[in-house]
C-alpha angles and dihedrals in degrees: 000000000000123000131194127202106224131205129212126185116210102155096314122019116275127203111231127193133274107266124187125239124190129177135267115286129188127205135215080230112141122189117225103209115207134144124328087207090070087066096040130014091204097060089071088075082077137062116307092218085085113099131184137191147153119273113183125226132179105263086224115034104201084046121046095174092072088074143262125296108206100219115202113234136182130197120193101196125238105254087203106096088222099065104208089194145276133322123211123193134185118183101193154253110091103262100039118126117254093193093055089042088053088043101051100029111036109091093035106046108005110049094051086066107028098036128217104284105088135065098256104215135198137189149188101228097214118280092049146113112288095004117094106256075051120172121346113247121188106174127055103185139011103258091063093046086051090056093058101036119025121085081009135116084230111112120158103344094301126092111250114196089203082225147080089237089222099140137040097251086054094055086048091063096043089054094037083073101045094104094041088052094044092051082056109049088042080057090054095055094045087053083050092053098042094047107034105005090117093071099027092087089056104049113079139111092271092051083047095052094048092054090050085052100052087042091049086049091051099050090034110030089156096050125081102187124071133206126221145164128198141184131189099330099008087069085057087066086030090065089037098059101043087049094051099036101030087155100064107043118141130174101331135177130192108180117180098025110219102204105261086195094058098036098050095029124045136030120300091249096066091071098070100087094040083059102042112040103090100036084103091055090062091043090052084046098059090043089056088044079049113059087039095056091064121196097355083068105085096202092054091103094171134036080236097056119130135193088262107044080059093040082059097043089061089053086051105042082046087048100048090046092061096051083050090049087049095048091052096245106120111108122256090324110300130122097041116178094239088052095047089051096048094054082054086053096044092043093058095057078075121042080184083073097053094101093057089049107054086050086047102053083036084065096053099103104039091059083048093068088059100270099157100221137143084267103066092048084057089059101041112136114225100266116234094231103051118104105177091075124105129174122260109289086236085065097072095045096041080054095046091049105038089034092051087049101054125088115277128312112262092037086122142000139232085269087068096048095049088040085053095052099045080048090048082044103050101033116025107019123019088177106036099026092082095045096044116160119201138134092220096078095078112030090089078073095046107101101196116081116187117265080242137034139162131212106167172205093252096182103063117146105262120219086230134009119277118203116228110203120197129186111223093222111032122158103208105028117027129230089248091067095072100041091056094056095039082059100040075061100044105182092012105072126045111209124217110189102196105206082222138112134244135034122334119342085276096076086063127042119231118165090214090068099037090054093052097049088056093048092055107045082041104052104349091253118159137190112277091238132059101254129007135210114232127194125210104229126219090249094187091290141099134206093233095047119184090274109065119097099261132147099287108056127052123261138222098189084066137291128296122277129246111246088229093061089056110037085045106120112248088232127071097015134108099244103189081063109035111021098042094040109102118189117192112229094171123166089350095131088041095061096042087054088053096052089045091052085048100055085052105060090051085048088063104043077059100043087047087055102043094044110020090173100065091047096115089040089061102025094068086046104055085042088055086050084050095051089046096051087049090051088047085065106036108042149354144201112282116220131228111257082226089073083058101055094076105102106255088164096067090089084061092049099122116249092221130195116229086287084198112069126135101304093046118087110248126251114248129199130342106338082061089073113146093327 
């Protein structure tokens, strides 16, 4: 079994661990299609052309004798008579299911871009959903998940400080917990281990890549390229296989490029900030879409609100709700800053969503006073003393794939996690530094590493051009991401930077893109440059439609909230009267538009009568007042996520204090760079 020693350089040249790499293999595995109904009722709500079935694969590849993993696969047939080949396609992660993504998301969102000349497939990588190793499953009974979780920072996998960590006293508490943190999340790895450590060393991205080879070379034995599209994590396995298989690149697509460098080869914690830093971009985003959108933004309080005056009321609203979490006074344990903060965050994967959000974080206040909607259940922290709680079944996968890809176990400690969340904190995200979710602050703790892994090289000659698409504004893998990985390629990548916002291209429309995309899986065709600049057209839709809870339209979810309860500073204000007082303003600029438009119309009857002469004069104006008004209402001028880049946030940058005196526990390492 051959092994090779990688390298990889971030800032200064790491040593990464031996990995093994075998050759290609290829199995006497068939796949029996049959119904995807009988997996799933619910996926006979969609077309009956999908079909699914098992293809079998060695656990071990470099090892048949270990045993077989059953790996689910879909196929959604070419409808052209003239196949031009397969699809795969992978959404993320890891753990998400391939086969539900095809299913749900294929004639929708898949065939305008791909065409319908090719076979579109799905899969579940091991480790997931319908495939055996299926989903990854730690705890086996409550007792052992409450050890982990309740009275913890752990949530969700990811270490929350409950504060904004703004003072030193704050940064005290959140290190005086470090140990205790550290003991639970090594208790984590050893229930993995007992209950599922017979499978752990067999889930990972090179595992995965292999499977999608064998299963390419079973429904196209003649064909030696293979096509693939991939988004977040799926970029992750993407950059993995034309790297591993340069010679057999087709027509393949990696869109929201999650860094390879940083994800096979450092410590988990370095990728806090990758993954953080323009998270405030896309916030600053949604408050410019915002204020243009007018009434139908719920969270435009005044005619004279910019970008930034509702950029600013979010700070404020995130940063209220922590001094009411710290006084005690949030009720029964919802609306927690740090699950406030995390919606934001989720919410801003979608701009589609936007208008959701804005009447979400509108109703705040409202719930806070004890209003019993769907809203606040959407909010509910997990309560300490239930037990019957137990994290999403993706949680335990997401942490056996990223975790058994990442360099050995030992290569850092819980100081350089919580090190890396106060830097994040003070000098990249205010807001989202102290919530940060991420699976790499504890794999330095997971015991298990994948049988195979690969960290490199990621610049290898393809045997055809890949296109690397970046959002400008995305809120979970930044732009500069793909274009890292579209140089480190040079004339083997194409990049596309969409002047969009959330995750992937995908969660925007641009018919650039769009076109591009077309003209590559269709001919093979790519853009004449290196790297092109795509726009996200209007398309007869906006981010805050009519039916979001704006301004303008009445609410079930509570009523609107005075732009003095939110804006108020947390310091220095009596919370129980300001903060928490909501006062409904609802349809108040409508009506006054009514009675205006009113009063113009009997202007002009007068002015008709009185000066007949001038009637078509002042009857197309008066109509052009009326279509403005009606355009007021309707729609608005979208603006290029380019203006909201510019870093509205800095005013809400922390002055700190030196958070480690004396009674602080001290930095250490890397992670304690110029804090």
């Amino acid at each position: 079994m051959a092994k090779t020693l990688f390298f990889a350089s971030l800032g200064a040249a790491l040593a990464l661990p031996f990995v093994r790499f075998v050759a290609a293999a290829k199995t006497n595995s068939t796949i029996e299609w049959s119904s995807c109904s009988d997996w799933n009722k619910a996926f006979g709500n969609y077309s009956d052309s999908f079909q699914c079935g098992y293809f079998d694969v060695p656990l071990d590849w470099a090892d048949e004798s270990v045993g077989t993993a059953h790996i689910a696969v879909v196929k959604y047939p070419a409808a052209d008579k003239e196949k031009k080949g397969t699809v795969f396609f992978n959404p993320g992660g890891p753990g998400a299911s391939g086969v539900e993504f095809l299913i749900t998301h294929a004639e929708e969102a898949l065939i305008p871009f791909v065409g319908t000349g090719y076979d579109l497939v799905g899969w579940d990588p091991r480790g997931t959903t319908y495939s055996t190793p299926g989903v990854i499953s730690c705890f086996k009974t409550k007792e052992e998940y409450a050890a982990v979780y309740n009275g913890s920072l752990i949530t969700d996998f990811s270490v929350d400080p409950t504060n904004a960590l703004l003072h030193p006293k704050d940064v005290k508490a959140f290190y005086d917990r470090m140990d205790e943190t550290d003991k639970r999340f090594k208790q984590y790895g050893d229930l993995c281990t007992e209950n599922a450590g017979d499978v752990l060393k067999y889930v990972g991205t090179v595992a995965t890549v292999r499977d999608m080879v064998a299963i390419a070379d079973y429904l196209e034995p003649d064909s030696k390229e293979i096509n693939y599209y991939g988004a977040s994590y799926g970029t992750i396995i993407g950059a993995t296989f034309v790297n591993m298989f340069p010679d057999r690149v087709g027509r393949v697509v990696i869109d929201g490029v999650v860094d390879p460098q940083l994800y096979a080869g450092a410590p988990g914690y370095e990728t806090m900030t990758a993954s953080v830093e323009s998270r405030d971009a896309a916030l600053a985003g949604f408050a410019k879409e915002c204020a243009k959108a007018g009434k139908r933004c719920a969270l435009r309080l005044k005619e004279t609100d910019t970008g930034d005056d509702i950029l600013d009321r979010v700070y404020r609203l995130v940063k209220n709700l922590y001094k009411l979490y710290e006084a005690g006074q949030t009720p029964e344990g919802i609306l927690t800053p740090s699950a406030v903060t995390r919606f934001i965050q989720e919410a801003l994967y979608k701009p589609k969503t936007w208008g959701d959000l804005a009447a979400q974080l509108k109703a705040i206040y409202d719930i806070a006073q004890g209003n019993d909607t769907s809203t606040s259940r959407r909010f509910v922290k997990r309560d300490d003393n239930d037990d019957d709680q137990q994290p999403a079944d993706i949680s335990d996968s997401l942490m056996a794939i990223s975790c058994g890809d990442s360099v050995d176990a030992g290569n850092a400690t819980i100081q350089n996690t919580f090190d890396e969340i106060l830097f994040v904190t003070r000098n990249v995200s205010p807001l989202f530094g102290p919530s940060f979710s991420s699976q790499g602050t504890s794999c330095y703790a997971w015991p298990v590493r994948a049988v195979e892994r690969y960290a490199g090289p990621w610049n290898n000659k393809l045997s055809n051009p890949i296109l690397v698409i970046g959002n400008q504004a995305d809120p979970v893998t930044p732009f500069k991401n793909a274009k890292q990985i579209a140089d480190q390629l040079g004339d083997s990548a194409v990049l596309i930077e969409q002047s969009g916002y959330g995750h992937a291209s995908i969660a925007e429309f641009s018919k650039c893109t769009t076109e591009i995309l077309k003209d590559y899986y269709g001919s093979g065709k790519t853009p004449s440059n290196d790297s092109t600049y795509c726009f996200v057209e209007e398309d007869n839709k906006v981010l805050f439609p009519a039916n979001s809870t704006g301004n303008d339209t009445s609410s079930s979810e509570g009523s609107p909230v005075s732009d003095t309860s939110i804006d108020a500073d947390a310091e220095g204000v009596d919370l129980d009267d300001t903060v928490l007082s909501a006062v409904s303003d609802a349809g108040s600029e409508d009506g006054e538009s009514i009675d205006e438009l009113k009063k113009a119309k009997q202007t002009f009857r007068i002015m008709t009568i009185v000066f007949g002469s001038l009637s078509a004069v002042l009857g197309s104006a008066l109509c052009w007042s009326i279509i403005r008004n009606y355009r007021e209402q309707r729609k608005y001028s979208r603006v290029q996520a380019t203006d909201a880049l510019e870093p509205a946030w800095a005013a809400h940058q922390p002055t700190f204090a030196n958070p480690y005196d004396s009674a602080v526990n001290q930095p250490q390492g890397k992670a304690a760079r110029e804090l």
